[in-house]
N, C-alpha and C positions, 0 to 999 in steps of 0.2 A: 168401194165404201168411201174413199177419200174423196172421189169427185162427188160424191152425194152430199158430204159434207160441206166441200167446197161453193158447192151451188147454193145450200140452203144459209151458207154466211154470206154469200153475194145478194142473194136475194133480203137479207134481213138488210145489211150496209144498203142497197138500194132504198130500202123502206124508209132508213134513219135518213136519207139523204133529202129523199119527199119529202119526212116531214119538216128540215130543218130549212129545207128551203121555204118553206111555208110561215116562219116564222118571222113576225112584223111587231119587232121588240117598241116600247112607245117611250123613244129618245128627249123627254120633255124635261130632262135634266142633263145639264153637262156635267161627267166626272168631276169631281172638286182635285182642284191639284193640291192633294194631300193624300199620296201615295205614304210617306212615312208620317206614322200617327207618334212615333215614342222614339225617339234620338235622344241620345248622353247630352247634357247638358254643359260639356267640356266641346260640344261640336254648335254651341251657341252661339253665334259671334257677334253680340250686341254692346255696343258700347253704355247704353241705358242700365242694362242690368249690372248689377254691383253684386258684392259681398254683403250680406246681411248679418252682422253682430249685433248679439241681445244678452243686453245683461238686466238679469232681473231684479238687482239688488235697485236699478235705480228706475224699474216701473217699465211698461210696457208704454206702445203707441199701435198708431190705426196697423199699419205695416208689419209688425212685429205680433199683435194679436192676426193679422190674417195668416201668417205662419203657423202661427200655436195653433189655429182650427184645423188648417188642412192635413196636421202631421195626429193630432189628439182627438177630432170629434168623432161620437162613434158613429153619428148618422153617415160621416164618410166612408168610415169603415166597411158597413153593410154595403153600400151601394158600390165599395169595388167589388164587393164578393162577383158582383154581377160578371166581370172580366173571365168569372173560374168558370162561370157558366159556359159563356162562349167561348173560350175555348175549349171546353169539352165539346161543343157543337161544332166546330171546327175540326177537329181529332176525328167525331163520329162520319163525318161527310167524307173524309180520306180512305174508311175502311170499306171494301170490297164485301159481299157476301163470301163467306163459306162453301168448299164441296160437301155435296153432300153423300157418303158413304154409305152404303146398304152391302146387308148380305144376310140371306137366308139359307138354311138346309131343308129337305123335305126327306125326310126318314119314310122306308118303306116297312109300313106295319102289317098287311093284310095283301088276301088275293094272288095270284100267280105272281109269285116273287121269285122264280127261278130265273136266276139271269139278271137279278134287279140291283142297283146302288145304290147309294143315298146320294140325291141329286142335292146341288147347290145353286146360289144363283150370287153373281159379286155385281155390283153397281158403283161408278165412279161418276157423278155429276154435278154441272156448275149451272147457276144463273146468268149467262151470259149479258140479259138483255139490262140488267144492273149497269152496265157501262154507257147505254144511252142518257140516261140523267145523270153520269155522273160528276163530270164538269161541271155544269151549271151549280149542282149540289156542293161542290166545293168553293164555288165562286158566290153563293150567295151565305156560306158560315165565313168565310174570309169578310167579305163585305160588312155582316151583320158584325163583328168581331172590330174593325174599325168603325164601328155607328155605335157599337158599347162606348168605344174607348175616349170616342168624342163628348159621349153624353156624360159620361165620368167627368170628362174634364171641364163641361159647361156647371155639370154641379159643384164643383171643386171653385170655381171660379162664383159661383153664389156665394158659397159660404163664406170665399174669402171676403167678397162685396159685405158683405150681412155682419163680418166679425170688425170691418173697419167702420162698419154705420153700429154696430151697438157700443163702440168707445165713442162716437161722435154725440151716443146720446148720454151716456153718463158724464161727459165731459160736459155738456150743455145741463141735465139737471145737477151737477153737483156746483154748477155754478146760480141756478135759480136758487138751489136749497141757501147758498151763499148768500143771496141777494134778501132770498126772504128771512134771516136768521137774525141779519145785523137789522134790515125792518123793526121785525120784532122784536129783538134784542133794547132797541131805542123805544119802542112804543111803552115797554114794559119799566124802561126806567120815567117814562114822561109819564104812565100812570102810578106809578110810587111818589112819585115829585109833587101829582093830582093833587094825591091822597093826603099827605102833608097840609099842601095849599089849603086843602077843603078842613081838614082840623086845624089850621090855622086862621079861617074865616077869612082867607084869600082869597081862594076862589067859590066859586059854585058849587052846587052837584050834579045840574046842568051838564057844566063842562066837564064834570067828571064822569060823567054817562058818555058824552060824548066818546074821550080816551080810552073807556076802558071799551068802549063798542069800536073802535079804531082797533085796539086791541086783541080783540078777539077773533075778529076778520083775517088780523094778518097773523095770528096765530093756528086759525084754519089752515090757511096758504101754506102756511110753513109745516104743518102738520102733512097734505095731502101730495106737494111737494115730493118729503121725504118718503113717504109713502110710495111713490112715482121711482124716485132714487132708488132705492133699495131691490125695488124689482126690476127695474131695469138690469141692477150691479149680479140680481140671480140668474139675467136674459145672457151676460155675456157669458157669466161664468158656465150655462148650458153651450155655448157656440162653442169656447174654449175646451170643454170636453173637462173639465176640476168641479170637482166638488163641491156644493152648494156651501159648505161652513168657510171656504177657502174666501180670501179677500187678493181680489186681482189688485193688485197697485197699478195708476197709469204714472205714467212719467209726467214731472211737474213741470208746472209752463207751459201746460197743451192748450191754446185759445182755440176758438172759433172765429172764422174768418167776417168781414162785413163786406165781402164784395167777390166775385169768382169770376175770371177768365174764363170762354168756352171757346173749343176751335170754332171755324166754320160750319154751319150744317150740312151744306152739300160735301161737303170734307168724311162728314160724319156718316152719310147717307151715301158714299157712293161705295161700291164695293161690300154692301153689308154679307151678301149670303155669303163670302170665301173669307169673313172676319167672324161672324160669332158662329161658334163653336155648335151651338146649336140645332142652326143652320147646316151647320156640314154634315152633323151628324144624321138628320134624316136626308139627306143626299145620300148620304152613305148607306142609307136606312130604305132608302126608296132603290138604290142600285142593289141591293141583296134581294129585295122585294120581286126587282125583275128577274135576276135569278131565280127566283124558284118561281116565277110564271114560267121560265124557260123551262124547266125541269119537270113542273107539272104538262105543260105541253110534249115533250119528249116521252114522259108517262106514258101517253097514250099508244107507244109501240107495245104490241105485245109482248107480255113474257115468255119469254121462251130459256130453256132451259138444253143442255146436249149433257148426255151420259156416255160413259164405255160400260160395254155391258158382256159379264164373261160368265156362263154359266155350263151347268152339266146335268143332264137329264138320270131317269134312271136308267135306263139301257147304254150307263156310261159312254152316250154321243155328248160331245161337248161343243162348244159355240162359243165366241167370238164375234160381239157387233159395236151398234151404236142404237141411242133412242133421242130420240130431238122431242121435245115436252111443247107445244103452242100454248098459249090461254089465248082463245079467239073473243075480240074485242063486239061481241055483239049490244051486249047490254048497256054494259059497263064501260064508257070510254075516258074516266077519267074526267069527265066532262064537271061534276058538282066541284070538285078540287077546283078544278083552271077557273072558274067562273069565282067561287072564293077569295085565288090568290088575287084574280085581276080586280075585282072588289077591293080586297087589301090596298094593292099598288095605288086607285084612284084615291082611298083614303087619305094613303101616305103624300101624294101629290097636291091633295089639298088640304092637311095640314100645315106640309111647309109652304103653300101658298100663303093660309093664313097667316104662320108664325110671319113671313116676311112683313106682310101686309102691317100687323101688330109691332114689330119690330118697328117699323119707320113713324107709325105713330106714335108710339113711346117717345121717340127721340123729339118727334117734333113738340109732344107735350110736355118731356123734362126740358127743354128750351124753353118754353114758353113761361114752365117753372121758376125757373133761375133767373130772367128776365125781369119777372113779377115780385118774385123775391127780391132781386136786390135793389129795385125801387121802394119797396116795403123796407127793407132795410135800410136805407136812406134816409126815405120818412124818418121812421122809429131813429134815427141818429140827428136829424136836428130836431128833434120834439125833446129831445132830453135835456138838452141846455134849455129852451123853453119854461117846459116844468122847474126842473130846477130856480130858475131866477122868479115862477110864478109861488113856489115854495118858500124862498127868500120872504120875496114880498110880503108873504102874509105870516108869515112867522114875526116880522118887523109890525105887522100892522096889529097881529095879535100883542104882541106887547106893550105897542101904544093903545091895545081896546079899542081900534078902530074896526076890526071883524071878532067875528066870532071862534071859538075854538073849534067848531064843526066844519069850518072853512080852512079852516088851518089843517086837520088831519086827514080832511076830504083830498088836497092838495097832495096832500105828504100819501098816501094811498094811492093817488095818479099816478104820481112820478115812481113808485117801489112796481106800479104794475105795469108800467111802461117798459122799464130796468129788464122786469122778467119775460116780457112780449117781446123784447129785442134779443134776449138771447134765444127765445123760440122760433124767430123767426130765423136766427145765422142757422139752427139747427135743422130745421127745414130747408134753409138752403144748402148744406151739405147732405141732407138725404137727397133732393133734388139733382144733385151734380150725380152722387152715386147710383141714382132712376138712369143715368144718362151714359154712365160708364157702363151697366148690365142694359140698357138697350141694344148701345152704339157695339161692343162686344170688345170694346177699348181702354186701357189701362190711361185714364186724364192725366196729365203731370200734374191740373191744379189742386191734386190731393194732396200735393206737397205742403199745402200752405196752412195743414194742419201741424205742424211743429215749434218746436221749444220756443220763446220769444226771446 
């Protein structure tokens, strides 16, 4: 009995050995060297990174809100649950089948029963063929478990992006609302001043249509503005994960910048796929992938199954064997699964073809951004002195009656929409930088240049 045994596991080992020789894995990714996904942060050794103290008595900034999102929003939240997942799938790839137990009596009720017993029958059997896909099955919930944990931390790394670009933008409209307030603020006393003149038989009503049509323009602005403002100050406070009635403070003295250093682009462009997180994660995402092509190929050995089998008849002769179980692979080889997974795997290969492909475009388009921008913002920074001295002038000419008062507030309307074009555009240019930080998969220093004056 033991050498029947012995044969029939050589002959399965043989089987697994054909097939695995057989197997022609499609190496079209190299490992990413990120064997350890989660290290203590005391085994850091960067000299960049610092101590980060936040006191909120005296307002938040870009850095200090991308903290408050990763630890408070709940959208984070949910998308770690993902981790509990995988490793429950991880845990499940480690577990073995079960024996399985049997045991029946067959009572003797009827018929020449002299002589007779009540026969039994005991059964002790395992799945053995469970152990051919089992490796692979452990290596592709291990894999999948480091491709959670990346994707986790590429979204982790949005949010933080997205909570330092929506201070960038309330910091930029609360400075337009600024611009358009003291506007209006001035139009509103130059149409009281009007109104006077015109019941004084000073001026016009001409001119006073004019002002108060000056007037109303920049009261719009100033209205649609704040309007702008306020939803924005509801956008962070959703990233921050508080309360919509909650008023985030920022820290006072935050400018916007009029000019941004970028590295290099080949700098930026070389080494992308082993830099954004994204990127590694379907590496990691397409090597699990190949696991369970391996696994689904391996499938294909038959099931088989070995019992101890100890029974007792009625003419109490009793027995002592084995039974070996086949599922012979005629039909059925497994074949829709492999053809699936390998389906799958080409997906996954050319997605992250894509992302890459997309990746290096971004970069070169947030470049090309920033570029544009800050010649744009140059412009818009000597057009201001411009205006301004064009404003003088006819403020001066309006006095002596040499133009009109429509000339004068047409002037005065250039220069307050110029004011607010140049802070949209500094504000563009730090979302621009930011397009370039979530491409490039790189933390810019010239984010620094968001701070106190």
């Amino acid at each position: 009995m033991c050498r029947i045994i012995r044969r029939s596991l050589e002959i399965a080992c043989l089987f697994v050995c054909g097939l695995s020789a057989n197997l022609w894995p499609v190496e079209a990714l190299a490992d990413p060297a990120t064997e350890i996904l989660r290290i203590p942060a005391s085994r850091i050794r960067n000299p960049e990174l610092k101590s980060q103290v936040m006191d909120f008595r005296s307002g938040i900034g870009p850095d200090e809100a991308a903290t408050i999102a990763l630890y408070s929003n709940p959208a984070l939240r949910a998308i770690r649950d993902r981790r509990g997942l995988a490793v429950a799938q991880l845990i499940q790839a480690r577990i073995l089948p079960n024996v399985v137990v049997s045991y029946g009596r067959d009572y003797v009720t009827g018929g020449n029963t002299a002589g007779a017993t009540t026969a039994y029958n005991f059964t002790a059997g395992w799945e053995f063929s469970a152990l051919v896909p089992f490796l692979p099955k452990q290596t592709a919930a291990r894999k999948n478990l480091g491709s959670v944990d990346l994707d986790i931390a590429w979204q982790e790394w949005q949010m933080a992006e997205n909570a330092r670009t929506a201070v960038y933008r309330v910091v930029a409209l609360d400075a337009q609302v600024a611009r358009a307030r003291e506007g209006n603020r001035g139009l509103q006393e130059s149409t009281n001043a009007m109104r006077q003149a015109v019941d004084a038989h000073e001026k016009t009503v001409l001119e006073l249509a004019a002002v108060e049509s000056a007037s109303q323009d920049s009261r719009a602005t100033m209205l649609a503005l704040e309007q702008d403002s306020e939803r924005q100050q509801l956008g962070l406070n959703k990233i921050l994960g508080v309360e919509s009635e909650m008023k985030v403070r920022l820290r006072d003295g935050l400018t916007l910048p009029t000019h941004l250093d970028f590295p290099d682009e080949h700098d930026l462009l070389s080494n992308i796929e082993s830099r954004r997180l994204d990127l590694l994660g379907l590496r990691q995402g397409y090597a699990s992938q190949d696991a369970v092509v391996r696994a689904a190929i391996l499938a294909q050995f038959p099931k088989m199954s070995v019992a101890f089998v100890r029974a007792k008849d009625n003419t109490d002769v009793q027995s002592t064997g084995f039974s070996v179980a086949v599922d012979v692979p005629i039909f059925d080889r497994n074949q829709g699964v492999i053809a699936t997974e390998r389906a799958t795997r080409q997906r996954l290969l050319d997605e992250y073809n894509q992302r890459v492909f997309e990746a290096r475009s971004d970069i070169a388009t947030a470049m090309a951004d920033i570029r544009s921008l800050d010649r744009q913002v140059a412009a818009a920074a000597e057009a201001l002195p411009v205006l301004e001295r064009l404003l003088n002038s006819a403020q001066t000419a309006m006095e002596q009656r040499n133009v009109d008062v429509l000339s004068y507030y047409t002037a005065r309307n250039n220069l307050l929409q110029k004011r607010i074009q140049m802070i949209k555009l500094q504000e563009q240019l730090l979302e621009a930088h930011t397009a370039l930080e979530i491409a490039s998969g790189r933390y810019l220093p010239t984010n620094k240049v968001l701070q106190p004056r």
